[in-house]
TORVO-724523 format. One record per residue: residue in three letters; y negated, x, z of N, C-alpha, C in turn. Coordinates in steps of 0.05 Angstrom, whole numbers, plus 5000, padded with zeros to 4 digits. Each point is the difference from the previous one (the first is absolute). Layout:
N
alaYXZYXZYXZ/...
# end
This chain:
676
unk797889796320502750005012499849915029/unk501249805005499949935029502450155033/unk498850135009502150085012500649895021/unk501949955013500949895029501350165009/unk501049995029503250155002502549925002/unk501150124981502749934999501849935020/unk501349854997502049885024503049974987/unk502050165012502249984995501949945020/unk500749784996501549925026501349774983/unk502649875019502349784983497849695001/unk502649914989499549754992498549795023/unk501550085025500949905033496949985005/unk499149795009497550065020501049935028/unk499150135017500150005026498549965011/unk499149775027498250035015500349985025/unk498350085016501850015029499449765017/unk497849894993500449735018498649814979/unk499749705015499649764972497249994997/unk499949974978497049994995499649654995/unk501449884993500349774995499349775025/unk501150115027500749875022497450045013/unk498450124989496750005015498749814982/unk500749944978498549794988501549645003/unk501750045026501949765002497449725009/unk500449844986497149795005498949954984/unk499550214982497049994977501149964985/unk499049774984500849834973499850144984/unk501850144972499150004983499149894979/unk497549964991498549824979502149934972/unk499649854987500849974975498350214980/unk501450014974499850244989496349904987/unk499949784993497549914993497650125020/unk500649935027498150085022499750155009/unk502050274987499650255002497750154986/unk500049844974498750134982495849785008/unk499250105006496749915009499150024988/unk496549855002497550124978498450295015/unk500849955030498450195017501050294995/unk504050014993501050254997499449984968/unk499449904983499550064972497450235002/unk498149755014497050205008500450254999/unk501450025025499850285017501750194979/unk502649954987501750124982497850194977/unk497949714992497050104978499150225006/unk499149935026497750325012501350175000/unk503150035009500850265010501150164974/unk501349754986501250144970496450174976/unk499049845011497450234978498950175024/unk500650165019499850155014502150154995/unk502649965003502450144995499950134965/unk499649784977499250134979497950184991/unk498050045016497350255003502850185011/unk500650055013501050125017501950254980/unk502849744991501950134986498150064971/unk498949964989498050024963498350325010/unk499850055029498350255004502050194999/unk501250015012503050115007501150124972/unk500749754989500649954963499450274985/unk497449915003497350174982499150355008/unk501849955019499550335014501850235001/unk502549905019502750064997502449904996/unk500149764990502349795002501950055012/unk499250155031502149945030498249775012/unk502449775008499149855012501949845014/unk499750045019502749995032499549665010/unk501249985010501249755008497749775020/unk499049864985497549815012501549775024/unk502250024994501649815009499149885039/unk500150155011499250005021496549935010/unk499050084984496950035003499549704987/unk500949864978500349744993501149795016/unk501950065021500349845018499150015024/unk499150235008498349975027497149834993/unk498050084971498149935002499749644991/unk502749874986501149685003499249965020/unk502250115016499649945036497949905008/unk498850265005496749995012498449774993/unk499649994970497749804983500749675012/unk502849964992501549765009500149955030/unk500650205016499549945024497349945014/unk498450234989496949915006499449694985/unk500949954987498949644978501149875026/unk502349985002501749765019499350015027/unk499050205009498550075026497249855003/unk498250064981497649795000500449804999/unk502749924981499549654995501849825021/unk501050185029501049885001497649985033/unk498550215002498749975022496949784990/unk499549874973498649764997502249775001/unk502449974998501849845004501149824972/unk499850304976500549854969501450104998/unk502550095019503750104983500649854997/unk501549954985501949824985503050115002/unk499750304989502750084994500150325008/unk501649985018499750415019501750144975/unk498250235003501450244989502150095007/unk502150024975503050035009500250334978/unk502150065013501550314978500650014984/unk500949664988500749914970497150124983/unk498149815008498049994992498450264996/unk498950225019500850215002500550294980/unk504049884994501250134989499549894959/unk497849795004499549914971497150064995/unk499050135013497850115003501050314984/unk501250195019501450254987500349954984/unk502049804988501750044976497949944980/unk498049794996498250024989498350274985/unk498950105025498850254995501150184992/unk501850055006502450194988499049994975/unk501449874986499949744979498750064981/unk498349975001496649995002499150354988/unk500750185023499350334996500750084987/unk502949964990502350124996499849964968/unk498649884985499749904979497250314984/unk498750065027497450234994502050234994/unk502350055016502150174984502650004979/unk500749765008502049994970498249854973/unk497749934998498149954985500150174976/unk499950245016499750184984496650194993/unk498549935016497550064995499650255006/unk501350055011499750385001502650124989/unk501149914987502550114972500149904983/unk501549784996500749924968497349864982/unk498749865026497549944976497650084994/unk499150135016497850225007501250204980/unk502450054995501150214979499949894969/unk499249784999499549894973497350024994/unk497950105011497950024995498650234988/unk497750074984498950164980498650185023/unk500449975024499150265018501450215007/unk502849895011501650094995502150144985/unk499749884971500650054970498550284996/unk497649955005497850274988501550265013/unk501149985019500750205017503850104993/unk500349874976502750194987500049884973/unk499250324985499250034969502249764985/unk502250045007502749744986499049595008/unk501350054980500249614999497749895021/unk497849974983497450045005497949754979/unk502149974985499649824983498649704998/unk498949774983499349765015502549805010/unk502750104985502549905014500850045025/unk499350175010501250165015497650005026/unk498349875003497749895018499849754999/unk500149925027498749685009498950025023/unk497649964993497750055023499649745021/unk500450105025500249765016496849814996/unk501549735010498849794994501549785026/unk497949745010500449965020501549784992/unk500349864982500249784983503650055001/unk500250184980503050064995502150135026/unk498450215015501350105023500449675019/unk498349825000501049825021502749844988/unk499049954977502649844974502950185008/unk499350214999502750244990501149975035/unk499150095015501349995025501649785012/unk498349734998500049745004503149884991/unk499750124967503549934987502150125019/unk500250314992501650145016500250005028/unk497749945017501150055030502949755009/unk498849774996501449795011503849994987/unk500250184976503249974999501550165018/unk499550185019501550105016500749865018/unk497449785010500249835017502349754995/unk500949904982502949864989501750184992/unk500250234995502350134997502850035020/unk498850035022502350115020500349785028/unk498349805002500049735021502449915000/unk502449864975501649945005502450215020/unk499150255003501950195012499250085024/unk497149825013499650025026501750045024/unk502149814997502349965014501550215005/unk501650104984501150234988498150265018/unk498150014995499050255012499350005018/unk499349765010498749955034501849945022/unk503549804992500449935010502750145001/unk500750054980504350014996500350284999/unk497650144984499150355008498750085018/unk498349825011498850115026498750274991/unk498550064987497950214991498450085013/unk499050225012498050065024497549984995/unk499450064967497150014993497750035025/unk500250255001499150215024496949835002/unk496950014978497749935010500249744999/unk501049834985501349665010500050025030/unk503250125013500649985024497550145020/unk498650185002498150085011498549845012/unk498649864972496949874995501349695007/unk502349975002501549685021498650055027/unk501950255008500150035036497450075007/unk497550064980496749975012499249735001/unk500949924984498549764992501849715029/unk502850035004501649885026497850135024/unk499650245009498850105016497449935003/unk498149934975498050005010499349635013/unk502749855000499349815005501549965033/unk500850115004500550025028497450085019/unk499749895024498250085023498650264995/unk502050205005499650305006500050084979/unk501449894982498750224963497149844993/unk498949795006497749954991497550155011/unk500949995026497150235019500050314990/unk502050044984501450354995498749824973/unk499449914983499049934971497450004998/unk497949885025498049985002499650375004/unk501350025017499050375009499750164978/unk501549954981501050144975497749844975/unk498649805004498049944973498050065011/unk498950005022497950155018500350324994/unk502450155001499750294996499349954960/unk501849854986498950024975497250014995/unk498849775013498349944991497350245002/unk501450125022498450284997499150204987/unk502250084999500150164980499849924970/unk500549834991498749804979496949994996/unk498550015019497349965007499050294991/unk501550185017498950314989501250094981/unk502249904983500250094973498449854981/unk498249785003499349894988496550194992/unk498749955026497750205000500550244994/unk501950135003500950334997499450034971/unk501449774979500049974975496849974981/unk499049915023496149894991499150245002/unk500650125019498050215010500550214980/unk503250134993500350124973498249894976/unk500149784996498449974974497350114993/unk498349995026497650164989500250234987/unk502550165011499350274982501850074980/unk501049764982501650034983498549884967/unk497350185002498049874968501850044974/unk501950235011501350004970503350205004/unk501050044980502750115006500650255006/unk501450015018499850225022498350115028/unk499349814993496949995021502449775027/unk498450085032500549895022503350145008/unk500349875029502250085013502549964990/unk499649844983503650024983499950254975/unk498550215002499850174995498650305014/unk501349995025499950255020502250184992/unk498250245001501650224991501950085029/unk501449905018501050025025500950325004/unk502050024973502050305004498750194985/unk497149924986498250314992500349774959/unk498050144992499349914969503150104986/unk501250224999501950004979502049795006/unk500550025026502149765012499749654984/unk496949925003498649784995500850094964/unk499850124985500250004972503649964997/unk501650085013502749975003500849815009/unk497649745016500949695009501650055023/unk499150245016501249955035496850035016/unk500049735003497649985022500049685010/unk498650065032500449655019497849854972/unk500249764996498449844988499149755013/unk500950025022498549895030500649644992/unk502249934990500549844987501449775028/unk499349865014500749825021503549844983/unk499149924977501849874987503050144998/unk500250264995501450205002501650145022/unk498350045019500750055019501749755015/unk499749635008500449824995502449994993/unk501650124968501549914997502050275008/unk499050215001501550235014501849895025/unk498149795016500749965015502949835006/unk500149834975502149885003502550114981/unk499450144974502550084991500750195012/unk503550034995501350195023499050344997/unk500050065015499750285004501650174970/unk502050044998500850104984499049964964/unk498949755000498849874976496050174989/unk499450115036497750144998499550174993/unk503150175009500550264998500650224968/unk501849674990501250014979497150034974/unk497149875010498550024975499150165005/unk499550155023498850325016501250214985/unk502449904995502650274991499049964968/unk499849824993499749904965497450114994/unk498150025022497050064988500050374999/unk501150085028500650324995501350084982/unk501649904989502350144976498149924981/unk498849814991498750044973497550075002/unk498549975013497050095006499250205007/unk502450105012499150275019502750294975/unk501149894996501750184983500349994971/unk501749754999499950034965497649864992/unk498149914998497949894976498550335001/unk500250145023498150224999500650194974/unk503750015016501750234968500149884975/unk499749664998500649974973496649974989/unk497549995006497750054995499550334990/unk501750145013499550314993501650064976/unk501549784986500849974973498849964978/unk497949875010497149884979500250264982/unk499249894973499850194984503450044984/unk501950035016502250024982502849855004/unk500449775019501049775002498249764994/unk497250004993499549784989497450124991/unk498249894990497550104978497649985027/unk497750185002498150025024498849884991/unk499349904971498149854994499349635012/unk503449915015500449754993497749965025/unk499949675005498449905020502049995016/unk499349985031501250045025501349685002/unk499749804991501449735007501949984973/unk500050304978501949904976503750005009/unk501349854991502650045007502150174995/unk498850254976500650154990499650275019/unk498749955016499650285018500650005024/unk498650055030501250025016500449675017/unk498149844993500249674998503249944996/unk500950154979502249934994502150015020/unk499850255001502650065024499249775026/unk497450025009500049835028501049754997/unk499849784973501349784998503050054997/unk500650064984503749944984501650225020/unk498550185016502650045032500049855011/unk497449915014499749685014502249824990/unk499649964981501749764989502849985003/unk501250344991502750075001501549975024/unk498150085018501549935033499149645005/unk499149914993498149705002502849934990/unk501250034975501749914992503550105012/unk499550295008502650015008500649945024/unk498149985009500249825042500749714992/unk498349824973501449804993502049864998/unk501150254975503749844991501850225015/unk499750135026500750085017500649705027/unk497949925003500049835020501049714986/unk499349944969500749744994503250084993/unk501250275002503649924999501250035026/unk498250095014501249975035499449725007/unk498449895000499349695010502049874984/unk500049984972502549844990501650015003/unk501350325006502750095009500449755028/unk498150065012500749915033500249654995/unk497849874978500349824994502749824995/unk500850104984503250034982503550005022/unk498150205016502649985023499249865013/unk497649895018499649845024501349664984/unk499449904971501549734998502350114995/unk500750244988503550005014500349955020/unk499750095022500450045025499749745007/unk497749815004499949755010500949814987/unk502150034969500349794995503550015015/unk501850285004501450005008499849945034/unk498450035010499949965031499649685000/unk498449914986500049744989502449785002/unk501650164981502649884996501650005025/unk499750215014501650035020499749845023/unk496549945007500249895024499749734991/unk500749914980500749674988502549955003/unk501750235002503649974997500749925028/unk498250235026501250015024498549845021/unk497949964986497549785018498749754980/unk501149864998499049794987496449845005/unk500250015025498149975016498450325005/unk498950104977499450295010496649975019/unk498849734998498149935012500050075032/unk502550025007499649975031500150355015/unk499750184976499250225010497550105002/unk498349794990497550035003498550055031/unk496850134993499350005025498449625006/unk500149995025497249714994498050044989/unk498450264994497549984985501650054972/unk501250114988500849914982501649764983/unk501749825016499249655006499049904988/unk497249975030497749934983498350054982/unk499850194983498650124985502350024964/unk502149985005501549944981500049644998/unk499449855022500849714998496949944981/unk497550195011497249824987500450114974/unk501450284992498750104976501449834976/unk502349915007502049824983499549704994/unk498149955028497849604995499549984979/unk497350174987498649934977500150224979/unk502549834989501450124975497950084972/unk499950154984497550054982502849914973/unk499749804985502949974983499850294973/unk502549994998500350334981499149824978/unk499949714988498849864976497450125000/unk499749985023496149985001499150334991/unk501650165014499550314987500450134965/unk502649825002501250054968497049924980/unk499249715007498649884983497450104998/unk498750095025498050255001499850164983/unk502950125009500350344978499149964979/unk501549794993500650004965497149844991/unk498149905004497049834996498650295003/unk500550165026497650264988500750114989/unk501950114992501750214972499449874976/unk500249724997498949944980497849924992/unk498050025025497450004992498450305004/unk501250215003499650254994501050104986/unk502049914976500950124975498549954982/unk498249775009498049964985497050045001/unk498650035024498050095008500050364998/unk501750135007499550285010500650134965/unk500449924985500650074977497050004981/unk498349775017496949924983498750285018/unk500450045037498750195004500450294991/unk502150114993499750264988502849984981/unk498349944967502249954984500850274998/unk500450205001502150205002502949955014/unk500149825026502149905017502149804985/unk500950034985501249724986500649855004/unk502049754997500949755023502050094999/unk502150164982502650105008500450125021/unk498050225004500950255026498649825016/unk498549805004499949815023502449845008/unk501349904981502449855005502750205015/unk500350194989501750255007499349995025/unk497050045009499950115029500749775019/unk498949784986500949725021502849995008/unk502050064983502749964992501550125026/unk498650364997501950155030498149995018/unk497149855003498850045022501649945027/unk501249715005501249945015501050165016/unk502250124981502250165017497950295009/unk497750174985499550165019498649925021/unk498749735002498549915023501849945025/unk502949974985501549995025500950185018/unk500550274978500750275008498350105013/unk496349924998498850025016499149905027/unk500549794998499449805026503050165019/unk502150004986502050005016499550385014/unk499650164988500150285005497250085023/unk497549814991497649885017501149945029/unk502149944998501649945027501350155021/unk501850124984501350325010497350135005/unk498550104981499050165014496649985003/unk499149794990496849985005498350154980/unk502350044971498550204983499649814976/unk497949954990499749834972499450224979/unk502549844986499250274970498549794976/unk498349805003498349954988498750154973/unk498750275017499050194985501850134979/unk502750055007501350114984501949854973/unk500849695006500249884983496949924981/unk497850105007497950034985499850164978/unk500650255007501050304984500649914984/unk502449875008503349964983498949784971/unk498049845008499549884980497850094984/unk497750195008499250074976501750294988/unk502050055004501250234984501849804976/unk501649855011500949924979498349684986/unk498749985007498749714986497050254967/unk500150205026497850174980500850124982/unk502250154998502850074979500049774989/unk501149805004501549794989497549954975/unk497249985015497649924984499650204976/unk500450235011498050284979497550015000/unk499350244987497150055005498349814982/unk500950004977498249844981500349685006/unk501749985017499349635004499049955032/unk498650165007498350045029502250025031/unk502250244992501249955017498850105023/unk498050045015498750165017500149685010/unk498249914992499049735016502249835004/unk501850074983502749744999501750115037/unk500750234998500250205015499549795031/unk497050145000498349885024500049795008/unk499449784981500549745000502449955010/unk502350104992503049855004500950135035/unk498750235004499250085027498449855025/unk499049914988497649725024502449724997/unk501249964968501849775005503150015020/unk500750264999502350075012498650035033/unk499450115002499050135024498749735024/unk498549774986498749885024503049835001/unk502049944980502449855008500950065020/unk501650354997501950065019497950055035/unk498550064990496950015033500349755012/unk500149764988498649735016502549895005/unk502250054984503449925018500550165020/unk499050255004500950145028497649975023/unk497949814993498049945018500349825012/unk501649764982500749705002503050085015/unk500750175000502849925020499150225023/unk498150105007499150175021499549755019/unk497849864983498749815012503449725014/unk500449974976502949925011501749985033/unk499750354996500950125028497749865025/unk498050135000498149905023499749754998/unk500349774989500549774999502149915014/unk502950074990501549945027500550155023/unk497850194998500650115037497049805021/unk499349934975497549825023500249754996/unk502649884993500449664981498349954989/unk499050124978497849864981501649934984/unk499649784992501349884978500450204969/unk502049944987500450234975497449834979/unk500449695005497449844991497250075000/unk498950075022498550045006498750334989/unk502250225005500550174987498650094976/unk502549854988498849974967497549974985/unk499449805013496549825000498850245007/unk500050045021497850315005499950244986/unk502750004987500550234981498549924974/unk499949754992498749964971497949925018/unk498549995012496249915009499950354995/unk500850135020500050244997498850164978/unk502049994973500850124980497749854979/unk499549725006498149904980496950145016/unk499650065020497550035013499650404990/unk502950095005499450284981499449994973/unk501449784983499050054973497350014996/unk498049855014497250055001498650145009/unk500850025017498750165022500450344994/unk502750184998500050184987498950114970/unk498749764985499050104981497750035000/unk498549805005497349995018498550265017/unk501950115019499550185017500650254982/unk501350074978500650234983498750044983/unk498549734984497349914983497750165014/unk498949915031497450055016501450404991/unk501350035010499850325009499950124965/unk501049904985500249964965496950054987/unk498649825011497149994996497450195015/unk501350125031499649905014499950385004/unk502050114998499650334992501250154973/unk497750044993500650084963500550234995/unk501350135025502550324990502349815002/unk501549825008502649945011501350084984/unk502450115011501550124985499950334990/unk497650105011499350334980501750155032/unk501150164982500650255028498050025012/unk499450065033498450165019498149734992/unk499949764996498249875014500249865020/unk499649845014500249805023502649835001/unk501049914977502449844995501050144974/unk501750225003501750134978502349804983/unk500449835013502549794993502050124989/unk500950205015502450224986502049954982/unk501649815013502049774994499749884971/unk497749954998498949924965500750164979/unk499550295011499850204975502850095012/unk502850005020501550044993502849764986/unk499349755001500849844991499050014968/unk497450024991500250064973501650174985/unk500250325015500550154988503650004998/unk500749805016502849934997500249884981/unk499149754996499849864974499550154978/unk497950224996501350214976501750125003/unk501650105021501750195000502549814987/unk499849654998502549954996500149904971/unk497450024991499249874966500650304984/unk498650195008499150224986502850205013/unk500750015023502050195001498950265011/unk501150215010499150305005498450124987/unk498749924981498750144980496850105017/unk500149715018497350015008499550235021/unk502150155015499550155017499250304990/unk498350195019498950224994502850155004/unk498650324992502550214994501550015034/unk501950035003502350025016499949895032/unk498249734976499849725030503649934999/unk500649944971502849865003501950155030/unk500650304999500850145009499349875034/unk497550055007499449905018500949705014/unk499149864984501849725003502349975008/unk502050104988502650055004500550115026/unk499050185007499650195016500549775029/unk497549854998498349865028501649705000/unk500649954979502249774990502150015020/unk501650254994502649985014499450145036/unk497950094996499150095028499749705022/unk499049854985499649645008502749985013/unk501449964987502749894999501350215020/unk500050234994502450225017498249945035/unk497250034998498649935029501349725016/unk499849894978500549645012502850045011/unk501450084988503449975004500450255031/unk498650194998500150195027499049805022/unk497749894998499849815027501549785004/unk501249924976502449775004503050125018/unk500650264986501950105019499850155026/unk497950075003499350145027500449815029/unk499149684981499449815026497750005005/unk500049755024496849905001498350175022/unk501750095011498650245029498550234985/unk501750074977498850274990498649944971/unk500049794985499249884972496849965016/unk499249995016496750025012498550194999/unk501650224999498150274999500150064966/unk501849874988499450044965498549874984/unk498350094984497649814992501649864970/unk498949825004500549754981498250044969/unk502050004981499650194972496849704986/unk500849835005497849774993497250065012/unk500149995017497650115020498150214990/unk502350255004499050284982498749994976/unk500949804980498749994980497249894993/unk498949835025498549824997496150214996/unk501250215020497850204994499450274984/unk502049954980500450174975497749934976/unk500049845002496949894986497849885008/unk499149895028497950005012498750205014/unk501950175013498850185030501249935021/unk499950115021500649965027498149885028/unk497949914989498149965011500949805020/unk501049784992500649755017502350005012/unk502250304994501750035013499250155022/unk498050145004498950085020499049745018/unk498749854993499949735013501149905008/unk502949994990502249915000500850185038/unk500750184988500950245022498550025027/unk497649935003497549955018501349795017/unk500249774980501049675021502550135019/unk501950094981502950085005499250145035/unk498350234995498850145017499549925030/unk498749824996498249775016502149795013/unk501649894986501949905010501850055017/unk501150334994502150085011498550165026/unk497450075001498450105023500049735023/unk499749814987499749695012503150035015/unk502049994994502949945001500950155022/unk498750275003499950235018499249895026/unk497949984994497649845027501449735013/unk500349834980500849685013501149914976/unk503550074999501349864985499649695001/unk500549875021499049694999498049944985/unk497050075009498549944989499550074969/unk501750204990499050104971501549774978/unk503049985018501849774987498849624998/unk498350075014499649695005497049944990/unk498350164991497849984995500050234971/unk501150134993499250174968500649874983/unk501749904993499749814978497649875004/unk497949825017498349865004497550244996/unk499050245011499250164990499650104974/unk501650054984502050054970498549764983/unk500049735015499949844985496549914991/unk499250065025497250045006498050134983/unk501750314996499250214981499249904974/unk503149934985500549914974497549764996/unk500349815015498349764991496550025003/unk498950175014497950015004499250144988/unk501250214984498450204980501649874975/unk501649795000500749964966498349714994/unk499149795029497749894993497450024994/unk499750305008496850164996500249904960/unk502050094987500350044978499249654982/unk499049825015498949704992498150074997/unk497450075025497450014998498850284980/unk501750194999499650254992501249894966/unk501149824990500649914968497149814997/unk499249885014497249894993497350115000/unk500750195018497150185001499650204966/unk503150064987500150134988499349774973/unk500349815006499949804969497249905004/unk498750015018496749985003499550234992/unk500750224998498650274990498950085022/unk500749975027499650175021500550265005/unk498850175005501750325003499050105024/unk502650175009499250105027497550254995/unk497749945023497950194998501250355004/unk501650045007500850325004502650054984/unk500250244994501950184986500850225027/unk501850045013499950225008502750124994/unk499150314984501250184991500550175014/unk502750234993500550225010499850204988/unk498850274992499550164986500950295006/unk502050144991500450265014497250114999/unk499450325010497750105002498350154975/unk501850084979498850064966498449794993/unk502749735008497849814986498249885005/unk499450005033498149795014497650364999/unk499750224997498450174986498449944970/unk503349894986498249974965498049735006/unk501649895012498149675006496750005010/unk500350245025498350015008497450114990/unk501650244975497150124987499449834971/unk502049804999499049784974498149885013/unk499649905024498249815023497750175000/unk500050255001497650195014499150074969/unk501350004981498050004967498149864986/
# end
């Protein structure tokens, strides 16, 4: 789940002085000369750095906060350092511009973003016999497809690129006549304008110099853990911090750089919210419904069966997973639904009374409406797209998992459109992509639709990766949209970076999910190194929608219901309270996320938060202008440890030490086994 923060604010952007009028002089390039071999380069390195990054993340907790910023500062840097050497031997040709730049981001974006709507730590990681083993139902050889690097590149490859022709002809429409704020669009513009000015470039350098720091010591921080991690449970991501029973209950620091990192950048309330989710189930109910063993479910079962207390931790998870869902996907549509009312009537109006409604523009909007309208992308050229990959994935994705049929492929092609629009457009209002949740939506009814005996589990999943990277890569492609015309990059140019992008993730994300695939042979088991949570609760949706309630233990249903409407009644209290006081209420999605892992990384989580806000105390300036760059430092230097540390492990390298924690009974029994 990717979190950002929400931004609710109108249609109106406002700025207080021109951003445009400081770039008065500088040419902008044609859309061809935007797009380079040097920013393709640099797009390479940073996108398989960004994919380690988000695939660790994936594989652990599938929170994973907004790269957006940390992808354009480190463009910056790479590009600026290239054009800097070549220009002091005297081989420029062509200076680095913000177009260029801003096709760098969009690239990488691009590129990452593919390691999470992929699906590799849910829908397809959930098709696998590791994950299978771990719920007694639809377990079957139908009902398993074990990843493979061959088909995951095929399967992605089809589906990513139709979102990308879906919604282009309506660029206009949303960028220009709606004026959409698309909050990290508009953000990741005014860094990327800034860092090309005088005084934002010396403030850019200051800021990849502090990265690069802390980058450096998350990187070694990560080496130096490895020695004492010979086997599971062993080393510092297993310190008993709050005492051994605490550590058996999954509240303890796990000294996790990566974690802490991203604490740092999701909002405060989002930290708090998995803090609150890990106490209520960890610390309260798994205790009381464990002290049931024996006569709510059989003592005999194994501890990962779904029939016992396994059970309850997934399918409440899920119930609030789901009711924070179609909670938020009928508020976003709701808002959807009225905002083109609203602008098609305001529309009308200022066509009746201003014919010329152009001349209420600001000058940076002018110019930036005059370039984005140059290089027209024709709606032929999108139509004819659509309809060449739909029909060459009605036919391909039907050979990769014949359970999917070419009907419920055609079906989904049919309304994809319109929810990719509901998405792109609601992406706008408020910066929230429900991606994930039109995911749901299709393996409940594509897995129904299938049944159990014709592999609706996988049909399920499958039609979940096909729905899901559509409506994702139309609300990425009109994000990118946005920061395109706030820095005149061509919508041309745009585009192009969006498919280099998107083709460079189809490889590259499978590749990097393969190494860690091969690479650590628990993936996927509870309490190992990469739990891939997300896997085993996306499967167990897919039975819940083939098989029905049957699958839940004694008076989980009850519970469900329970945490279901608790989702929904929470969500709707912070909607009416307002945004002053909806901060101190924790967010029902969030809460759920440590109902089946632990709280461990929400403590990590809570640490950054910690750290930040101690920072904010001290030197608000400096915490604002340099933590994200810190933050960013964290994340990348301990999620690149995770390259050298996948090869050491496929050489059959092992770290020389174990170090354990033992209450005092047992480091006694140990001791007189040693002294026998």
């Amino acid at each position: 789940m990717v979190w950002e923060t929400e931004v609710e604010n109108g249609n109106e952007e406002v700025e207080d002085t021109s951003v445009e009028k400081a770039f008065e002089g500088k040419v902008v390039p044609q859309w061809q000369k935007q797009i380079t071999l040097r920013a393709m380069v640099v797009s390479l390195l940073l996108a398989v750095l960004f994919t380690f990054i988000v695939m660790k993340l994936n594989l652990t907790t599938g929170i994973i906060p907004s790269l957006n910023i940390s992808a354009g500062l480190l463009g910056f840097f790479f590009l600026k350092t290239w054009t800097t050497l070549l220009a002091k031997i005297g081989m420029l040709t062509q200076p680095f511009t913000r177009q260029e730049n801003t096709v760098i981001q969009t690239s990488v974006v691009a590129s990452a973003g593919i390691a999470f709507s992929g699906g590799f730590g849910s829908y397809i990681f959930a098709m696998s016999s590791e994950v299978a083993n771990q719920s007694p139902e639809a377990n079957g050889p139908q009902d398993i497809k074990n990843p493979s690097l061959g088909w995951m590149i095929g399967f992605i490859s089809i589906v990513s690129f139709l979102g990308l022709f879906s919604v282009v002809p309506l660029r206009k429409i949303m960028i220009v006549d709606f004026r959409l704020t698309y909050p990290s669009g508009t953000a990741t513009a005014h860094l990327i304008n800034s860092f090309h000015t005088t005084e934002g470039a010396k403030l850019a350098k200051k800021q990849v110099r502090v990265l690069g720091k802390f980058f450096s010591f998350s990187f070694l921080w990560g080496f130096f853990q490895w020695f004492y991690t010979a086997s599971d449970g062993c080393g510092f991501n297993s310190f008993p911090t709050f005492g051994l029973e605490a550590y058996q209950n999954k509240f303890f620091f796990d000294f996790s750089t990566t974690y802490v990192g991203v604490g740092m950048i999701c909002p405060y309330i989002i930290n708090i919210s998995l803090l609150v989710g890990g106490i209520l189930s960890w610390a309260i109910m798994w205790p009381l419904i464990d002290a049931k063993k024996g006569d709510w479910y059989s003592a005999d079962l194994k501890s990962s069966s779904l029939h016992g207390l396994q059970g309850y931790k997934v399918f409440i998870a899920i119930a609030m997973i789901l009711g924070d869902g179609l909670y938020n996907f009928v508020k976003v549509l709701g808002r959807t639904f009225i905002g083109l009312y609203v602008e098609f009537f305001k529309k009308k109006a200022r066509s009746s009374s201003d014919p010329d409604s152009s001349s209420s523009l600001s000058y940076d909007d002018k110019c930036r409406t005059d370039m984005f309208l140059r290089d027209q992308i024709p709606a032929w050229f999108a139509l004819t797209g659509y309809v060449i990959i739909a029909v060459i994935s009605v036919i391909i994705v039907p050979m990769i998992f014949h359970q999917l049929k070419w009907y419920y492929i055609v079906v989904i092609y049919v309304i994809a459109p319109a929810l990719a629009f509901c998405n792109a457009y609601g992406c706008g209002l408020t910066d929230w992509s429900l991606a994930s949740t039109y995911g749901k939506l299709a393996i409940f009814t594509i897995g129904a639709w299938a049944g159990a005996s014709h592999g609706g589990v996988i049909a399920g999943l499958s039609a979940c990766g096909v729905m899901m990277n559509i409506v994702s890569t139309a609300s990425d492609l009109m994000q990118d949209f946005k920061t395109g015309y706030m820095t005149m990059a061509s919508p041309r140019s745009m585009f192009v970076s969006q498919v280099f992008g998107t083709a460079m993730g189809c490889v590259i994300s499978p590749c990097v999910f393969w190494l860690f695939y091969k690479a650590f042979g628990n993936l996927g088991v509870a309490g190992s190194a990469y739990p891939a949570p997300y896997a085993l609760v996306y499967r167990n949706m897919a039975i819940l929608g083939v098989d029905g309630l049957s699958a839940l233990p004694k008076y989980c249903l009850i519970f469900c219901y329970a945490f279901f409407g608790f989702a929904i009644v929470i969500n709707l209290v912070r909607d009416l309270v307002g945004k002053k006081w909806a901060e101190f209420i924790p967010v029902p999605m969030a809460m759920a996320i440590p109902f089946y892992i632990g709280s461990y990384f929400a403590i990590d989580m809570c640490v950054g938060s910690l750290i930040l806000l101690i920072w904010r105390k001290l030197d608000k300036f400096s915490a604002d202008t340099f933590g994200s760059a810190v933050a960013s430092g964290l994340i990348c230097g301990d999620g690149i440890w995770t390259l050298p540390s996948s090869f050491l492990a496929l050489a059959g390298v092992k770290p020389p030490i174990c170090m354990k924690f033992l209450s005092r009974a047992q480091n006694a029994k140990v001791d007189g086994f040693l002294e026998s």
